[in-house]
C-alpha positions, -999 to +999 in steps of 0.1 A: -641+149-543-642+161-507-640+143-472-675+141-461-665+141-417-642+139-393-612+162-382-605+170-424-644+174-433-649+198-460-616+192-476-611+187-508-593+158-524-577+161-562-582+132-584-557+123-615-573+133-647-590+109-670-612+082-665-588+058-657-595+059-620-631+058-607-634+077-573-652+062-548-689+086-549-692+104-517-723+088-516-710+050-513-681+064-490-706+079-465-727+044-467-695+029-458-681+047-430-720+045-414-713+008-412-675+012-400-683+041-369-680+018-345-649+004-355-629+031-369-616+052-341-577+038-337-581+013-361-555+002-389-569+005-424-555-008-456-566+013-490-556-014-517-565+000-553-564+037-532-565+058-564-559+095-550-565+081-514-603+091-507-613+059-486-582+059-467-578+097-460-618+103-449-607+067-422-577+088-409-600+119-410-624+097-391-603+087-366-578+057-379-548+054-361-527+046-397-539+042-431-513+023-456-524+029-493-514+006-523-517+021-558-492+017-587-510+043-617-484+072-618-511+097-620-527+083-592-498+079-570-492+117-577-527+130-565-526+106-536-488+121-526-505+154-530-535+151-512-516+130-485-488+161-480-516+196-487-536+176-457-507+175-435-510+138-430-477+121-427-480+099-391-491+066-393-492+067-430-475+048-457-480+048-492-465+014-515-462+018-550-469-012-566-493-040-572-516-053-549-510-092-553-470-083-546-481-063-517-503-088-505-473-115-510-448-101-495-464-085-469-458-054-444-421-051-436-429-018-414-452-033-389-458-061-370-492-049-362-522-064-384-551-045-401-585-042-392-600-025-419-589-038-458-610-020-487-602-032-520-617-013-547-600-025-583-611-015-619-642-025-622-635-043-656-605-061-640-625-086-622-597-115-624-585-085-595-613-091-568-603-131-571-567-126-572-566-099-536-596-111-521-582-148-527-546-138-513-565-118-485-586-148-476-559-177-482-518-170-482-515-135-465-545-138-439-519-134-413-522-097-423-558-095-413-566-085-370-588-116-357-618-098-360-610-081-393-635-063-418-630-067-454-651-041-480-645-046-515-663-020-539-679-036-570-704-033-600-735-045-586-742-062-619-710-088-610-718-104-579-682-116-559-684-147-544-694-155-510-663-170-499-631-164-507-607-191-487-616-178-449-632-150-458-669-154-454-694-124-467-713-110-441-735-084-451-741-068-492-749-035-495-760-021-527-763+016-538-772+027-576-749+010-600-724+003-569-724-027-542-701-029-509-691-068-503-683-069-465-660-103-455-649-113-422-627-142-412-645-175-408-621-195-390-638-227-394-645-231-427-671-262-444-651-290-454-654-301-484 
Protein backbone atom coordinates (compact mmCIF):
# COMPACT_ATOMS: atom_id res chain seq x y z
CA UNK A 1 0.00 0.00 0.00
CA UNK A 2 1.28 3.46 -0.81
CA UNK A 3 -0.30 7.06 -0.68
CA UNK A 4 -1.22 7.77 -4.26
CA UNK A 5 -0.90 12.28 -3.82
CA UNK A 6 -0.53 14.91 -1.80
CA UNK A 7 2.29 16.19 0.52
CA UNK A 8 3.17 12.13 1.57
CA UNK A 9 2.72 10.76 -2.23
CA UNK A 10 4.88 7.83 -2.79
CA UNK A 11 4.88 6.73 0.72
CA UNK A 12 4.46 3.59 1.75
CA UNK A 13 1.87 2.39 4.26
CA UNK A 14 2.40 -1.20 6.24
CA UNK A 15 -0.62 -3.26 6.63
CA UNK A 16 -1.04 -5.94 9.56
CA UNK A 17 -0.48 -9.40 8.25
CA UNK A 18 -3.29 -11.75 7.37
CA UNK A 19 -6.34 -11.38 5.75
CA UNK A 20 -8.20 -10.17 8.45
CA UNK A 21 -8.09 -6.63 7.26
CA UNK A 22 -8.86 -5.73 3.60
CA UNK A 23 -7.04 -2.52 2.46
CA UNK A 24 -8.73 -0.15 0.66
CA UNK A 25 -7.16 -0.88 -3.40
CA UNK A 26 -5.37 2.24 -4.41
CA UNK A 27 -7.56 2.05 -7.18
CA UNK A 28 -11.00 2.63 -5.20
CA UNK A 29 -8.93 5.21 -2.96
CA UNK A 30 -7.94 7.33 -5.93
CA UNK A 31 -11.77 7.06 -7.33
CA UNK A 32 -12.61 8.38 -3.97
CA UNK A 33 -10.43 11.26 -3.40
CA UNK A 34 -11.35 12.39 -7.37
CA UNK A 35 -14.88 12.88 -5.95
CA UNK A 36 -13.72 14.53 -2.50
CA UNK A 37 -10.92 17.31 -4.25
CA UNK A 38 -13.08 19.89 -3.85
CA UNK A 39 -13.78 19.30 -0.37
CA UNK A 40 -10.84 18.00 1.22
CA UNK A 41 -8.43 20.83 1.73
CA UNK A 42 -8.98 21.83 5.70
CA UNK A 43 -11.55 19.46 6.14
CA UNK A 44 -12.19 17.13 9.26
CA UNK A 45 -12.33 13.47 8.25
CA UNK A 46 -13.41 10.56 10.29
CA UNK A 47 -11.69 6.90 9.23
CA UNK A 48 -14.16 4.48 11.07
CA UNK A 49 -13.13 0.74 10.38
CA UNK A 50 -9.42 2.62 9.53
CA UNK A 51 -7.46 -0.66 9.39
CA UNK A 52 -3.71 0.60 9.11
CA UNK A 53 -5.01 4.13 8.38
CA UNK A 54 -4.84 4.32 4.39
CA UNK A 55 -8.05 6.45 3.71
CA UNK A 56 -7.39 8.72 6.46
CA UNK A 57 -3.59 9.27 6.05
CA UNK A 58 -3.72 9.81 1.94
CA UNK A 59 -7.03 12.88 3.29
CA UNK A 60 -4.28 14.41 5.70
CA UNK A 61 -1.71 13.82 2.86
CA UNK A 62 -4.34 15.54 0.73
CA UNK A 63 -4.77 18.32 2.65
CA UNK A 64 -7.26 17.47 5.80
CA UNK A 65 -6.88 19.66 8.56
CA UNK A 66 -7.34 16.36 11.19
CA UNK A 67 -8.15 12.87 10.52
CA UNK A 68 -9.53 10.81 13.81
CA UNK A 69 -9.28 7.02 13.03
CA UNK A 70 -11.43 4.32 14.89
CA UNK A 71 -10.14 0.70 14.78
CA UNK A 72 -10.09 -1.83 17.67
CA UNK A 73 -8.03 -5.15 15.73
CA UNK A 74 -4.62 -5.13 17.74
CA UNK A 75 -2.73 -5.73 14.64
CA UNK A 76 -4.35 -3.08 12.96
CA UNK A 77 -4.11 -0.56 15.64
CA UNK A 78 -0.24 -1.40 15.55
CA UNK A 79 0.30 -0.73 11.74
CA UNK A 80 -1.91 2.28 11.90
CA UNK A 81 0.32 3.72 15.17
CA UNK A 82 3.21 2.92 12.94
CA UNK A 83 2.41 4.35 9.86
CA UNK A 84 0.85 7.40 11.79
CA UNK A 85 4.38 8.04 13.83
CA UNK A 86 7.24 6.85 10.47
CA UNK A 87 4.98 9.60 8.55
CA UNK A 88 5.48 12.17 11.12
CA UNK A 89 1.90 12.84 11.44
CA UNK A 90 0.89 13.63 15.00
CA UNK A 91 -1.20 17.26 14.68
CA UNK A 92 -4.73 17.13 14.28
CA UNK A 93 -4.75 13.43 14.67
CA UNK A 94 -6.33 11.06 16.98
CA UNK A 95 -6.51 7.56 16.99
CA UNK A 96 -9.64 5.63 19.41
CA UNK A 97 -9.29 2.18 20.09
CA UNK A 98 -12.43 0.63 20.17
CA UNK A 99 -15.68 -0.05 18.47
CA UNK A 100 -17.30 2.05 16.10
CA UNK A 101 -20.99 1.89 17.57
CA UNK A 102 -19.37 3.06 21.13
CA UNK A 103 -17.50 5.65 19.31
CA UNK A 104 -20.34 6.70 17.52
CA UNK A 105 -22.36 6.75 21.05
CA UNK A 106 -20.44 8.43 23.02
CA UNK A 107 -19.20 10.72 20.79
CA UNK A 108 -15.91 13.16 20.39
CA UNK A 109 -14.94 14.31 23.86
CA UNK A 110 -11.76 16.28 22.15
CA UNK A 111 -13.60 18.48 19.87
CA UNK A 112 -16.39 20.50 19.64
CA UNK A 113 -15.88 20.80 16.01
CA UNK A 114 -17.97 18.31 13.69
CA UNK A 115 -16.83 16.19 10.71
CA UNK A 116 -17.16 16.72 7.16
CA UNK A 117 -15.84 13.70 5.76
CA UNK A 118 -17.03 10.09 7.54
CA UNK A 119 -15.80 6.81 5.63
CA UNK A 120 -16.91 3.75 6.98
CA UNK A 121 -15.38 0.78 5.54
CA UNK A 122 -16.30 -2.50 7.88
CA UNK A 123 -15.69 -6.25 7.05
CA UNK A 124 -17.29 -6.88 4.30
CA UNK A 125 -19.03 -10.12 5.80
CA UNK A 126 -20.15 -8.08 8.85
CA UNK A 127 -22.92 -6.39 7.19
CA UNK A 128 -25.17 -6.11 10.47
CA UNK A 129 -21.92 -3.21 10.70
CA UNK A 130 -22.98 -0.85 7.70
CA UNK A 131 -26.79 -0.83 9.49
CA UNK A 132 -25.58 -0.44 12.94
CA UNK A 133 -22.77 2.90 12.00
CA UNK A 134 -24.55 4.15 9.11
CA UNK A 135 -27.83 3.87 11.30
CA UNK A 136 -26.17 5.67 14.39
CA UNK A 137 -24.45 8.14 11.84
CA UNK A 138 -27.82 8.92 10.25
CA UNK A 139 -30.13 8.75 13.49
CA UNK A 140 -28.63 9.23 17.35
CA UNK A 141 -25.08 10.83 16.74
CA UNK A 142 -25.84 13.04 13.55
CA UNK A 143 -24.87 15.86 15.69
CA UNK A 144 -21.37 14.70 14.74
CA UNK A 145 -21.91 15.21 11.10
CA UNK A 146 -20.96 19.29 9.59
CA UNK A 147 -24.33 20.51 7.87
CA UNK A 148 -23.17 19.75 4.64
CA UNK A 149 -21.43 16.46 5.52
CA UNK A 150 -20.31 13.56 3.08
CA UNK A 151 -20.68 10.15 4.08
CA UNK A 152 -18.59 7.18 1.91
CA UNK A 153 -19.05 3.76 3.01
CA UNK A 154 -16.94 1.01 1.08
CA UNK A 155 -18.91 -2.15 0.28
CA UNK A 156 -19.23 -5.44 -1.82
CA UNK A 157 -21.00 -4.36 -4.77
CA UNK A 158 -22.85 -7.60 -4.71
CA UNK A 159 -24.82 -6.17 -1.24
CA UNK A 160 -26.42 -3.15 -2.08
CA UNK A 161 -26.76 -0.62 1.39
CA UNK A 162 -29.87 0.97 1.60
CA UNK A 163 -30.71 4.29 0.27
CA UNK A 164 -31.57 5.77 3.49
CA UNK A 165 -30.34 5.36 6.62
CA UNK A 166 -32.48 7.82 9.21
CA UNK A 167 -31.27 11.42 7.58
CA UNK A 168 -28.82 10.17 5.54
CA UNK A 169 -29.96 10.13 1.99
CA UNK A 170 -27.55 8.38 -0.82
CA UNK A 171 -26.50 10.67 -3.29
CA UNK A 172 -24.39 9.24 -5.78
CA UNK A 173 -23.09 5.02 -6.15
CA UNK A 174 -20.04 4.43 -7.51
CA UNK A 175 -18.98 1.05 -8.49
CA UNK A 176 -15.46 -0.29 -9.36
CA UNK A 177 -14.66 -4.18 -9.91
CA UNK A 178 -15.92 -6.23 -7.03
CA UNK A 179 -16.05 -2.79 -4.93
CA UNK A 180 -18.88 0.03 -4.71
CA UNK A 181 -18.54 3.62 -2.85
CA UNK A 182 -22.09 4.52 -1.13
CA UNK A 183 -21.95 8.37 -0.91
CA UNK A 184 -24.77 9.82 1.87
CA UNK A 185 -25.49 13.31 2.78
CA UNK A 186 -27.83 14.76 5.29
CA UNK A 187 -31.45 15.11 4.14
CA UNK A 188 -32.85 17.31 6.67
CA UNK A 189 -36.37 16.83 5.71
CA UNK A 190 -36.99 13.46 5.44
CA UNK A 191 -40.53 11.71 3.80
CA UNK A 192 -42.91 11.05 6.38
CA UNK A 193 -44.16 8.11 6.71
Amino acid sequence: MRIIAGSLRSRRLKAPPGLAIRPTSDRLRETLFNVLAPRIQGASFLDLYSGSGGVGIEALSRGAARAVFVERAEPALIALRENLARLGLREGVRVHAGGVSAFLRRGRPESSSKFDLVFLDPPYDAAQEYDSALGLVGGASSGLLAPAALVIAEHRRKVPLQERYGSLKRVRLLQQGDAALSFYTLDLDPPSR
